[in-house]
N, C-alpha and C positions, 0 to 999 in steps of 0.2 A: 566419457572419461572424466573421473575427478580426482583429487589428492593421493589416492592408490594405484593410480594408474592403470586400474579394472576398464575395460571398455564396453561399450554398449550395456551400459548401467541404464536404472531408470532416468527419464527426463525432469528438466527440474520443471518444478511446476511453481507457479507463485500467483499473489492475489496482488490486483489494483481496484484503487480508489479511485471514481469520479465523481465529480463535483459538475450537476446540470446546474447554471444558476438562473436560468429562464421556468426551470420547474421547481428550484430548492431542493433537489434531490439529488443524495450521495449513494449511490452503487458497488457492491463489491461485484468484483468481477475475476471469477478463478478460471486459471490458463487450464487446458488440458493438451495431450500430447499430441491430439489432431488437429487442432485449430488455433492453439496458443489464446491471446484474446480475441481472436476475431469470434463474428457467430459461427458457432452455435453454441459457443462457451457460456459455462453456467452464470445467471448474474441473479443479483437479489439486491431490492432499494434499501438499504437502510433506514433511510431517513426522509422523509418529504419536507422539512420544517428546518432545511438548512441553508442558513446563509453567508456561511462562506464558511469553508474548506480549504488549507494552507497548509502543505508540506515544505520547512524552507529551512534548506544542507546552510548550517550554520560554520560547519568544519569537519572533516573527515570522523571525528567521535562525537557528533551531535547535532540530529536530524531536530527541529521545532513543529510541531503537528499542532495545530489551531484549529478548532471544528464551534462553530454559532450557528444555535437552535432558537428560533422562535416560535413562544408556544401560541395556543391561540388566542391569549388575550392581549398578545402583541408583547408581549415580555421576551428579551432575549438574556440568554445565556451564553459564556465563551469559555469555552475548554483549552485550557494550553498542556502538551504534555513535550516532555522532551525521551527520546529512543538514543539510543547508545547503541551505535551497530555492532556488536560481539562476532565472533570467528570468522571473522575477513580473512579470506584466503591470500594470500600476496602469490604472486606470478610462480614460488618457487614450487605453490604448496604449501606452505607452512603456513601454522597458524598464526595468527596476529592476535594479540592483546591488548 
């Protein structure tokens, strides 16, 4: 059930990020309807050359995403990007802005 009130729609499905820091490696891992994330859910490493990984909820309109890659001649690199979560659903249904 979503904002139309249609039932038995598809499921939602969505992608996580992990962050091993004993391996330096960041993983996307997409849910599917039988297993959500657990296994046997699909995964792929992204990156082996990461050393730190940071999603951090600044305020309701602004997620901070931080991602550090060292290459191999030891040089690092730091990504900062900021996400704006758009069409949040509020409890009524309705769209938020």
């Amino acid at each position: 059930d979503d904002e139309d009130g249609v039932l038995d729609e598809e499921e939602i499905l969505f992608v996580v990020y992990t962050h091993d820091s004993a391996n330096n490696t960041l993983t996307e891992i997409f849910s599917d309807a039988a297993s959500g994330i657990n296994n046997p859910a699909p995964k792929k490493v992204l990156s082996d050359r990461v050393t730190q990984f940071e999603a951090k909820y600044l305020d309701p309109t602004d997620i901070k995403i931080t991602l550090r890659l060292q290459g191999e001649d030891g040089e690092e690199i730091e990504f900062n990007e900021h996400v704006y979560p758009r069409n949040t659903l509020q409890r009524t249904g309705k769209w938020v802005r």
